[in-house]
N, C-alpha and C positions, 0 to 999 in steps of 0.2 A: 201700356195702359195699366194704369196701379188702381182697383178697387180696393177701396177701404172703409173700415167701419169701424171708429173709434165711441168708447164714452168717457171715459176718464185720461185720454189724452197716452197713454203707453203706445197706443197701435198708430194712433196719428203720426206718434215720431216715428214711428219706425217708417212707413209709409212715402212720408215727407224725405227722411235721412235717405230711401232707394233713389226717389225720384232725383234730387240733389245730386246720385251718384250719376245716376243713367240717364237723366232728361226726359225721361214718359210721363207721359200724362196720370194726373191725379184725379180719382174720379169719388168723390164721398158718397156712400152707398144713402147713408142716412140724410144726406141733401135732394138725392133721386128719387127715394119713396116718398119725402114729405112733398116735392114738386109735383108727383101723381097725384098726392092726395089731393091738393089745392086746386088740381086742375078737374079731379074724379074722382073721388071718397068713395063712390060705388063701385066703381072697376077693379076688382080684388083679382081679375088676371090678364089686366096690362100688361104687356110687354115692355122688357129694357132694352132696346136693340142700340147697339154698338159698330159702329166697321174698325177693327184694328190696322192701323198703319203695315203700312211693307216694315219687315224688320224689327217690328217694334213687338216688345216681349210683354206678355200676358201674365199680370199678378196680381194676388187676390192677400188682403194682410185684414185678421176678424183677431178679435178678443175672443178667449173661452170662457164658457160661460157656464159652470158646470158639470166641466167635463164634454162639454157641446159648445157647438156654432151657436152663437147669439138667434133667437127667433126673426129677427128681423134678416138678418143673414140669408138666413135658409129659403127666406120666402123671397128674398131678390133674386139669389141665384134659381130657384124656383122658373121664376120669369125672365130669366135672362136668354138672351139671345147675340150672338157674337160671330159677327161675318169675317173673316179671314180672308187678307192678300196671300200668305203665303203659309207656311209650317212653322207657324210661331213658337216660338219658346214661349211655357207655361211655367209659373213655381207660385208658393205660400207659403205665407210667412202667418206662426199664432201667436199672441201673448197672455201668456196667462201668471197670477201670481204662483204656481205651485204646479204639478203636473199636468196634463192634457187630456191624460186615456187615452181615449178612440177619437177624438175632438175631429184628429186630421183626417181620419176614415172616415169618419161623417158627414165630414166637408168634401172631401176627393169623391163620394159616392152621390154627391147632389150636383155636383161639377159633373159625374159621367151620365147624367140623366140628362143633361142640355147636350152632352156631343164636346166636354172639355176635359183632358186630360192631364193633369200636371209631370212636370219632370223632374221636381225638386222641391221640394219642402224643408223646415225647420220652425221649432220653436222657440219661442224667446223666454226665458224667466225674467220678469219684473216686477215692481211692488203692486202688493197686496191691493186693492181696494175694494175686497167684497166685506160689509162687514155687516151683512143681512143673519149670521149668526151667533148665538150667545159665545161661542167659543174663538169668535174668529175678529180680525181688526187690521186695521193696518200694521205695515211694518217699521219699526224703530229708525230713527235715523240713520244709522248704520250700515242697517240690510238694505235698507233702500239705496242707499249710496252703493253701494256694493253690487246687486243687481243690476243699477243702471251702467253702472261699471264692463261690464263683465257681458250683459245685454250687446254693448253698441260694440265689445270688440268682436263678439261672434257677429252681432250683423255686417261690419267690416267685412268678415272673414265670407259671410255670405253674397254679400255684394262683388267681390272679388269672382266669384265662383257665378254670378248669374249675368256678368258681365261678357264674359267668355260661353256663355249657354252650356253651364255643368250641368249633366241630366246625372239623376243615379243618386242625388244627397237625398237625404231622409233622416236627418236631426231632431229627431222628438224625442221631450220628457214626458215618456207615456206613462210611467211611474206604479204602483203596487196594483194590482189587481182592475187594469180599464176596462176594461167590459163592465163589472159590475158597477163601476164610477158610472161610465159614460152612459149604461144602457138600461143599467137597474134606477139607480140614486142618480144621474140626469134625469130618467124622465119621470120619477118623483120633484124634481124641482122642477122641472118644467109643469105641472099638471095642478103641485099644491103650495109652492114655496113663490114663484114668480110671482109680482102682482104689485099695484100702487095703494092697496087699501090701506097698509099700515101707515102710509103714510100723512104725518100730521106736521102743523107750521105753528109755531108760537107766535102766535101775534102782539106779543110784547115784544118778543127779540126781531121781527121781522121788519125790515126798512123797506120793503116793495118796490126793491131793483131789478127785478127780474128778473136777475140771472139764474132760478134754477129752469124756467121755461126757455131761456134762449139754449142752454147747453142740454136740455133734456134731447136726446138724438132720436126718440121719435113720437118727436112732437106732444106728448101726454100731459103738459101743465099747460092748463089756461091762465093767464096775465093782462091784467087790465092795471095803466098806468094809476096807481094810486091804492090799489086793493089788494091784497091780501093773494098770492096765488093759489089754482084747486086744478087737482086731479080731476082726469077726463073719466076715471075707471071703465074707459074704452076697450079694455084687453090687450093693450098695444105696452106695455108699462116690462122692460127686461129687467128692472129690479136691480140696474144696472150702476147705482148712488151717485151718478151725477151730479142731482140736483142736490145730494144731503153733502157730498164732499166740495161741491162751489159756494155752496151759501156764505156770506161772510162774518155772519152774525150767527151758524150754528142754530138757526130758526128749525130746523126741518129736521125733523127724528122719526126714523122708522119704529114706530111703536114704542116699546120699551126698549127695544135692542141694539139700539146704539148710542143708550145712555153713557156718559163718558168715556164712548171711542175716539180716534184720532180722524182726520180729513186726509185726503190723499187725492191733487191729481197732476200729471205731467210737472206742468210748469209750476207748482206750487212753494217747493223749495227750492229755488234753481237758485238762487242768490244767497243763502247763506252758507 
C-alpha cells in the first residue's frame, strides 16, 4: 500500500514507478482529504482507516516542502489509522528540488504518533519547482535532465532493496545546517510565506480551462465553466505552483515573483 502526495507530478512518478515494480496498491493522499471534504467539510478529525494486506509492504512517498512534510501531509498522517495482517515492511521515499534537513524526522515522528515505524528511507533529488522566491526558479533544461536522470537510477537501486525488505537504508540529502532549515526558516514559511493571496489570473491571457483547479491537490481554486478561476483563501493553499506551472497560457502569477520565470511539471518536457 503506496501513500502519496504529489503537486507538480515528481512524487507521483516516483510512487507510480514502485508500484509498477512491486504491485501494491496506490492510494493518493490529496484524492482522500478532498473525498472527506465533499462528504464533511466540518469533520477536521475523521479518521483514514486502512487494512493492509498480508505481505503487502507499507510506503509513504510526500514532496518537501520547505525543509518539511507538506501541510496537507501531516494532517493525514495526523488521522491515519492503519490495521495490520502481519509485520509489515515500512519505507519512504521524499522529493525535493535541493536538500531535505529534518523533512524525514518530521515525517518518521508523525508516523510514530499513529503506532508506524519505518525501516527504510531515501531521498530523491529532482527539478526545482518552487519559485515563490525572488532568488529561486526552475531548473535549465540540463539539470533537469540530469536529475531525472540520476533520480530514477537511485530509485531503481531502491526498489531493488525494498523488494527484498532492506531495513537499515537511510539515503537523505539533509544538506548544510537542517535544523535551522527545517525548524527555524520551515516554520517561518509555514506561518508567513505559505498562502494563495499573491495569487492573481490575467484575464486577458486566461482561456478558462480549468486546469489550474483540477491539478490544484487541495482543492483551493473554485472553477465555473466559462469564468475566470478564484481562490478559496480557505487556508488550505501549500503554495505548492501547481496551478501557475499547469496553466497553458501563463495567466496566473504569484504576485510580482514569478514575473518571467520558467513552468515546471513531471510530464511537461517528456518529448523533446
Amino acid at each position: 500500500m503506496i501513500f502519496y502526495f504529489s503537486c507538480t507530478g515528481n512524487t507521483r512518478w516516483a510512487a507510480h514507478k514502485i508500484a509498477e515494480a512491486t504491485g501494491d496498491t496506490l492510494i493518493d493522499i490529496a484524492a482522500e482529504l478532498r473525498k472527506a471534504d465533499e462528504e464533511d467539510a466540518t469533520d477536521k478529525e475523521r479518521t483514514f482507516s486502512y487494512t493492509l494486506p498480508t505481505d503487502e509492504s507499507l510506503a509513504f512517498c510526500f514532496p518537501v516542502h520547505g525543509w518539511r512534510p507538506p501541510l496537507a501531509v501531516r494532517n493525514f498522517i495526523r488521522r491515519l489509522r492503519i490495521s495490520k495482517t502481519t509485520d509489515n515492511y515500512c519505507y519512504a521515499v521524499c522529493t525535493a528540488g535541493d536538500t531535505v534537513g529534518e523533512a524525514m524526522d518530521i515525517f518518521e515522528a508523525d508516523l510514530a504518533a499513529v503506532g508506524i515505524k519505518t525501516d527504510s528511507c531515501i531521498s530523491l533529488l529532482m527539478p526545482e519547482s518552487y519559485v515563490g522566491l525572488p532568488f529561486m526558479d526552475v531548473d535549465k533544461a540540463e539539470a533537469e535532465r540530469r536529475k531525472k536522470t540520476e533520480a530514477d537510477r537511485r530509485l531503481q537501486d531502491f526498489i531493488a532493496d525494498i523488494k527484498c525488505h532492506k531495513a537499515g537504508i537511510r539515503d537523505i540529502t539533509v544538506g548544510r545546517w537542517p535544523r535551522i532549515n527545517s525548524r527555524l526558516i520551515g516554520e517561518a514559511f509555514t506561518k508567513w510565506i505559505i498562502g494563495d493571496r499573491p495569487f492573481r489570473v490575467d484575464a486577458k491571457k486566461c482561456i478558462k480551462c480549468g486546469k489550474c483547479a483540477a491539478v490544484c491537490p487541495v482543492g483551493d481554486i473554485s472553477f465555473v465553466k466559462g469564468c475566470t478561476p478564484q481562490w478559496k483563501r480557505n487556508g488550505k493553499c501549500l503554495s505548492c505552483f501547481a496551478c501557475y506551472h499547469h496553466c497553458p497560457t501563463r495567466a496566473i502569477e504569484y504576485g510580482g515573483r514569478t514575473k518571467g520565470k520558467g513552468q515546471y511539471y513531471y510530464e511537461k518536457n517528456e518529448k523533446r
